[in-house]
C-alpha positions as CSV (number, residue, x, y, z in Angstrom):
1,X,-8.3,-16.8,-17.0
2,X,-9.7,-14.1,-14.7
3,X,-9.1,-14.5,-10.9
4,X,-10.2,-12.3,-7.9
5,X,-7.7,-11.2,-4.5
6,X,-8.6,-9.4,-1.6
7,X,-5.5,-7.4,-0.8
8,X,-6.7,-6.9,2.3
9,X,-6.2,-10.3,3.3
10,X,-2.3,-10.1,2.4
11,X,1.0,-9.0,4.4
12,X,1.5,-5.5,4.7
13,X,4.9,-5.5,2.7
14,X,2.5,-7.3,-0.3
15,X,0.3,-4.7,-0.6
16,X,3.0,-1.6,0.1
17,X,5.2,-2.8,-3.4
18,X,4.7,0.0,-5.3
19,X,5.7,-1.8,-8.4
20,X,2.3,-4.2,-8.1
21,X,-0.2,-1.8,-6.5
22,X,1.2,1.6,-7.4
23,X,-2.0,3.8,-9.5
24,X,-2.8,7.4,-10.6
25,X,-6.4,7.1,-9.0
26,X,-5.4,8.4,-4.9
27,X,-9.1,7.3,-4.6
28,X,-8.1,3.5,-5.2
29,X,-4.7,3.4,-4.5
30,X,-2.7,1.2,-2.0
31,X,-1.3,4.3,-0.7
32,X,-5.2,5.1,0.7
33,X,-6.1,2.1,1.6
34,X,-3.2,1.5,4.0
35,X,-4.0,5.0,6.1
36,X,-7.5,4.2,6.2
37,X,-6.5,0.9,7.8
38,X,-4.2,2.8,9.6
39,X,-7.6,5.1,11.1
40,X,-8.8,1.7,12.5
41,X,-11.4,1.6,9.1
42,X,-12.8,-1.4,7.9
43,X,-12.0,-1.9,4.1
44,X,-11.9,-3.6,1.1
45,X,-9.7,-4.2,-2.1
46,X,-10.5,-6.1,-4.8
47,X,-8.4,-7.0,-7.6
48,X,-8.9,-8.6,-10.8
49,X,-5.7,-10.6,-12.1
50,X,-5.5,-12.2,-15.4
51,X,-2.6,-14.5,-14.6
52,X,0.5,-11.8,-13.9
53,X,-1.3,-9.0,-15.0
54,X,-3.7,-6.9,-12.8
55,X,-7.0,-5.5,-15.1
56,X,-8.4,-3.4,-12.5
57,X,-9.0,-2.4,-8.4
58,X,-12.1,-1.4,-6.6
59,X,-11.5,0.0,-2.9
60,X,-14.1,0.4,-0.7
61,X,-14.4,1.5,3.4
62,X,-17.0,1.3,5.7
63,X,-18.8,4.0,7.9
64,X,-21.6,3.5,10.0
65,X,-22.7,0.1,9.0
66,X,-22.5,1.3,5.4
67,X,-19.8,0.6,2.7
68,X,-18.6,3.2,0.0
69,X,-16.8,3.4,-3.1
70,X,-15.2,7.0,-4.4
71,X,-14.4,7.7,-7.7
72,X,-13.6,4.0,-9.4
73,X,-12.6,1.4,-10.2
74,X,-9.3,1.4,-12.0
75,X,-8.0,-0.2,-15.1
76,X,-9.9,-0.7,-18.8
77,X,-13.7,-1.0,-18.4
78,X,-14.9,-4.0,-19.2
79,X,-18.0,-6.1,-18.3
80,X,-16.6,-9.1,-16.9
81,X,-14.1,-7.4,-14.9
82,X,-17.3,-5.4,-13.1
83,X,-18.9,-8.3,-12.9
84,X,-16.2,-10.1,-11.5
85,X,-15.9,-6.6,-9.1
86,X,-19.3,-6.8,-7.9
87,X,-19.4,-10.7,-6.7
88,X,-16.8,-10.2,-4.9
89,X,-18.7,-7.6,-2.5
90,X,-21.9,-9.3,-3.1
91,X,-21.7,-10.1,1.1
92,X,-21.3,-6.4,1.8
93,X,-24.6,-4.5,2.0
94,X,-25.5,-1.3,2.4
95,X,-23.5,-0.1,-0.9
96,X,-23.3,2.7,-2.5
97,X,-20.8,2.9,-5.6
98,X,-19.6,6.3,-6.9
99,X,-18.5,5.5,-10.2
100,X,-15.8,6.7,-13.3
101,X,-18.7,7.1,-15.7
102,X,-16.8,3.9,-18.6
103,X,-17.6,1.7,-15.7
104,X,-21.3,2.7,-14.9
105,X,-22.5,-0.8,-17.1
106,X,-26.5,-0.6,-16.1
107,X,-26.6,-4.1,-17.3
108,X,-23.8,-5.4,-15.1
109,X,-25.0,-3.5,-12.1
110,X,-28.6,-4.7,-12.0
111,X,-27.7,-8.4,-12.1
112,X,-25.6,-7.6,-9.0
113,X,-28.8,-5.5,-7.2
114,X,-27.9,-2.2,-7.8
115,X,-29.9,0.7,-8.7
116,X,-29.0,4.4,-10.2
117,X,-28.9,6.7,-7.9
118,X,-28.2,10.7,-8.0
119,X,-24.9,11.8,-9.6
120,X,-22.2,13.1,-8.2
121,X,-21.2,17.1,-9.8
122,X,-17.4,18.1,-9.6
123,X,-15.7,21.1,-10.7
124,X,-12.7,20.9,-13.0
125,X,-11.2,24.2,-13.8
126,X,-8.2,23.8,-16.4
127,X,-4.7,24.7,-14.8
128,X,-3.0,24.8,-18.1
129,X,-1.7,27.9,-19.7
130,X,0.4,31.1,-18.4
131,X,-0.7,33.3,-16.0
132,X,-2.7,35.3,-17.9
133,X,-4.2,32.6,-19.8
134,X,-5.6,31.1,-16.8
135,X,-7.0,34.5,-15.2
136,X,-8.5,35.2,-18.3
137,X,-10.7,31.9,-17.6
138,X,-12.1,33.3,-14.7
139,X,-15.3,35.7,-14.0
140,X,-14.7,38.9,-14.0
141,X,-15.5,39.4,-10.7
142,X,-12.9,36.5,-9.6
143,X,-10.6,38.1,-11.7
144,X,-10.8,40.6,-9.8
145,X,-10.4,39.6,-6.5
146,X,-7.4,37.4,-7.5
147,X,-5.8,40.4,-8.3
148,X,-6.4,42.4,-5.2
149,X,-5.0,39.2,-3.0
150,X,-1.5,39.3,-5.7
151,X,-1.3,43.1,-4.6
152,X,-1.8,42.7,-0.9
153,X,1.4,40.2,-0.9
154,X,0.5,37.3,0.4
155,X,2.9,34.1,0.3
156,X,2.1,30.5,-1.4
157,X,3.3,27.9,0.8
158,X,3.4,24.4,0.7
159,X,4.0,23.2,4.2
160,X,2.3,20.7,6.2
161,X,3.7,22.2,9.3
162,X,1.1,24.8,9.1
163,X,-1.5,23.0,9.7
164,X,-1.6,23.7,13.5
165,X,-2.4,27.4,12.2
166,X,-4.8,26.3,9.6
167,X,-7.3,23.8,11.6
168,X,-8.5,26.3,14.0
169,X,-10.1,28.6,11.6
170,X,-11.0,25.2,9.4
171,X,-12.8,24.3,12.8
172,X,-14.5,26.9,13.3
173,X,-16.1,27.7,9.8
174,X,-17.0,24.0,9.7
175,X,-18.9,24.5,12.3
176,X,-20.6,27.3,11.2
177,X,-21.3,25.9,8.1
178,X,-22.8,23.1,10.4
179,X,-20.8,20.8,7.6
180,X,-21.2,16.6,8.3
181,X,-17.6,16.8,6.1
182,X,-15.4,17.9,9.4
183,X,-11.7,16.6,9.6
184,X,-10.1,16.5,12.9
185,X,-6.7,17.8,13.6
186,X,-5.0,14.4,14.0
187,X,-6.9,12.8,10.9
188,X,-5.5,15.7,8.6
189,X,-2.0,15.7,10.3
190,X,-1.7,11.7,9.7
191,X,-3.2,12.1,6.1
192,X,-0.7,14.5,5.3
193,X,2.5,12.4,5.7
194,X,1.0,11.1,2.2
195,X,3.3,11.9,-0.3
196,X,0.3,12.9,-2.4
197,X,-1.6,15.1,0.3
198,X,-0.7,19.0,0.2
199,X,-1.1,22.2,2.2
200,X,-1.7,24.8,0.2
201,X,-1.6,28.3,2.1
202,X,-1.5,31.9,2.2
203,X,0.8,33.4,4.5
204,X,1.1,37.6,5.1
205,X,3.7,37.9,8.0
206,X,3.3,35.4,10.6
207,X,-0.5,34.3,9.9
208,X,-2.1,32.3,8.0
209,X,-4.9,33.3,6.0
210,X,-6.3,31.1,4.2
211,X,-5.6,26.9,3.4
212,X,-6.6,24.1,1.2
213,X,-5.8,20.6,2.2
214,X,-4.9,19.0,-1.6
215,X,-5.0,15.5,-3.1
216,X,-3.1,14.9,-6.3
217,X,-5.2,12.6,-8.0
218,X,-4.9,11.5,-11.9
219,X,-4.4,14.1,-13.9
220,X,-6.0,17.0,-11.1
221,X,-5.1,18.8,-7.7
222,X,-8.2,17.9,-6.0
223,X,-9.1,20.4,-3.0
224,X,-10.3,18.3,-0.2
225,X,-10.5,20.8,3.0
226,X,-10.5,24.6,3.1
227,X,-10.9,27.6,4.9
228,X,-10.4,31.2,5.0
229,X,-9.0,33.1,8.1
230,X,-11.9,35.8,8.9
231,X,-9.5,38.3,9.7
232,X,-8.2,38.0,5.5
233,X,-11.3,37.5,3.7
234,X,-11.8,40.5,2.0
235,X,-8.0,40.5,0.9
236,X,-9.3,37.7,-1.0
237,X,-7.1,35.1,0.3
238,X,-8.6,32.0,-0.5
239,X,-9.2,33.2,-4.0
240,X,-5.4,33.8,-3.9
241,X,-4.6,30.1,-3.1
242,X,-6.3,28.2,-5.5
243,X,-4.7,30.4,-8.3
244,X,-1.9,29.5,-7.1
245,X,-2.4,25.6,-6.7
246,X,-3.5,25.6,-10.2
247,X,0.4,27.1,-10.9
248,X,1.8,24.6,-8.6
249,X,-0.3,21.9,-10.8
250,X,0.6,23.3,-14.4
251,X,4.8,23.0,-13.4
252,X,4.1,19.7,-12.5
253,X,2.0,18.9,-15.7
254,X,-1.2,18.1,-14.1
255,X,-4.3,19.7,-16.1
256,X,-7.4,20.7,-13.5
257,X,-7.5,22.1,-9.8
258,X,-10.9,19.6,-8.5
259,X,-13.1,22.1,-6.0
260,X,-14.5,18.8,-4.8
261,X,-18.0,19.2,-5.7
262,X,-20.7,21.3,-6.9
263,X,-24.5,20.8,-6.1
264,X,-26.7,21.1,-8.9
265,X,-29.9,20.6,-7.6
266,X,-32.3,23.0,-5.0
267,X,-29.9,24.0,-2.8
268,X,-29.5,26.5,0.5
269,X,-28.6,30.4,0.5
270,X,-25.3,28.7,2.0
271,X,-24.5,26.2,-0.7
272,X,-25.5,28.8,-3.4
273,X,-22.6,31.6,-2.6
274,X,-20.4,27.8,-2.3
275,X,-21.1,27.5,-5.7
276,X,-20.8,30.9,-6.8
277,X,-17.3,31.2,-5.5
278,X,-16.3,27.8,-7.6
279,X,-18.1,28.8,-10.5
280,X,-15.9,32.0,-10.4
281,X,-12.7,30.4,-11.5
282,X,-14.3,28.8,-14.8
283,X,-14.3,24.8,-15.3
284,X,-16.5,22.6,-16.4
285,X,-18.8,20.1,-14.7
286,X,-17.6,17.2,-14.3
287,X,-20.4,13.8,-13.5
288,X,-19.7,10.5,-11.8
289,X,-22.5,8.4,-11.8
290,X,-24.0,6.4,-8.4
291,X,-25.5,3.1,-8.0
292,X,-26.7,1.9,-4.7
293,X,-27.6,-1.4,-3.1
C-alpha cells in the first residue's frame, strides 16, 4: 500500500541519512532541500513510500507567493505515484511544475488542475571521448577559440576559494545583462560548501578570468552561474573553462556539461549571441515539459 510523508515535517537528522534520502537528481535531493531551508525558503518534500521502500520525491520551494518544481520528480514514473504527488500539494497554489518528460502524465495532471504550459530547452553537449574527440564536436569557430585560450596558458582550477575574485565580474555582467537570474555573494559562497557545487575557473597569473559555478546533477555537470573577466575575453577564456569542465566530467564518468538553458523561441540580440556561444560547443536539445496551476 502506497503512503505519502512530508519530510519537511521530520527531524533534521531524519532527513540528513544519506542512506534513506540520498539521489542522483541535485534538483530533488535532500542535500538541496536542506540549504534552501537553510536560506530561510519555504519548501516542500513529498515522498511516496510503499511500506520500506521509497517510489519517488517531488521538492518544491516557494518565491514570491508562488511555488516551483525543477527538473522532477524522482523514482519510476508511474500514474499513481503522480497522482499520489499531486494531492499532496493540492493546498499549494500558484504552481508551476518543471517536469522529467516520463512523468509529464496529461491525464494525471488535469485531474489535479494543471495545464501545459511552454517547455523548458537545455543544452546537453556530450563530455565523452578524448580530447580530440570532443573538439572535433564543436563549430569550427569554437574550435577555434578553444584553441587560442589552451595557447595563451591559462589554468583550470577547482576552488571555491576563488569566488571572492569571480562575483565581482559575475556582478557586474549580470547587471548588464539586466539578468532576473542574479546570485549574491553570500548565496553562492553558502551553496558552495555542497559537496556537489563546483567552481570551475581560469586563472593566468594572479587573476581570474573567467568562472562557472557547477552543479553535478545525474549523469551531467550542469553550469549554473558564469562570467567572463572583460579584461580576458578575447583570449577566449570562458570558452577555455567549459572544455575543460567537460574533462573534469569525462574522469569522473559523467556524460554531458548542461549550459543551463537555451531559448528557442523570438528572442533578443542579447539572448541570440547567448545561444550562439552554447550552440558552439555542439549538443543536443534537451526538453522538460511544464504544467501550471
Amino acid at each position: 500500500m502506497l503512503h505519502v510523508r512530508n519530510a519537511v515535517e521530520e527531524p533534521l537528522e531524519n532527513i540528513s541519512d544519506t542512506g534513506r534520502n540520498a539521489s542522483a537528481d541535485f534538483h530533488q535531493d535532500w542535500e538541496r532541500l536542506l540549504f534552501l531551508r537553510r536560506q530561510g525558503v519555504a519548501v516542500r518534500f513529498t515522498e511516496v513510500w510503499e511500506d520500506t521502500r521509497r517510489l519517488a520525491t517531488m521538492l518544491l520551494e516557494e518565491s514570491d507567493g508562488s511555488w516551483f518544481m525543477w527538473k522532477g520528480p524522482t523514482g519510476v514514473p508511474d500514474p499513481e505515484v503522480l497522482g499520489r504527488l499531486l494531492t499532496d500539494i493540492a493546498r499549494l497554489s500558484p504552481v508551476t511544475l518543471v517536469l522529467q518528460p516520463p512523468w509529464a502524465l496529461p491525464g494525471v495532471l488535469a485531474e489535479h488542475g494543471f495545464r501545459l504550459g511552454p517547455e523548458f530547452t537545455t543544452l546537453l553537449v556530450d563530455a565523452t571521448g578524448t580530447d580530440e574527440q570532443i573538439l572535433a564536436r564543436m563549430r569550427p569557430s569554437t574550435r577555434g577559440r578553444v584553441r587560442r585560450a589552451l595557447r595563451h596558458g591559462f589554468t583550470f582550477t577547482d576552488d571555491p576559494g576563488l569566488l571572492d575574485r569571480f562575483h565581482p565580474f559575475y556582478t557586474a555582467a549580470m547587471r548588464d545583462a539586466d539578468s532576473p537570474d542574479f546570485a549574491p555573494l553570500e548565496y553562492l559562497r553558502d551553496l558552495l560548501e555542497l559537496e556537489r557545487v563546483h567552481l570551475f575557473g581560469a586563472v593566468y597569473g594572479t587573476e581570474m578570468a573567467a568562472g562557472s559555478v557547477c552543479l553535478v546533477n545525474g549523469d551531467a555537470v550542469e553550469s549554473r552561474y558564469v562570467a567572463t573577466n572583460p579584461a580576458y575575453r578575447s583570449q577566449a577564456a570562458l570558452n577555455f573553462v567549459h572544455f575543460q569542465t567537460m574533462k573534469w566530467a569525462a574522469e569522473r564518468g559523467l556524460r554531458h556539461l548542461d549550459l543551463s538553458g537555451i531559448d528557442t523561441g523570438e528572442t533578443s540580440e542579447k539572448t541570440r549571441l547567448i545561444n550562439r556561444f552554447k550552440l558552439g560547443f555542439g549538443g543536443s536539445e534537451f526538453r522538460y515539459v511544464t504544467y501550471s496551476r
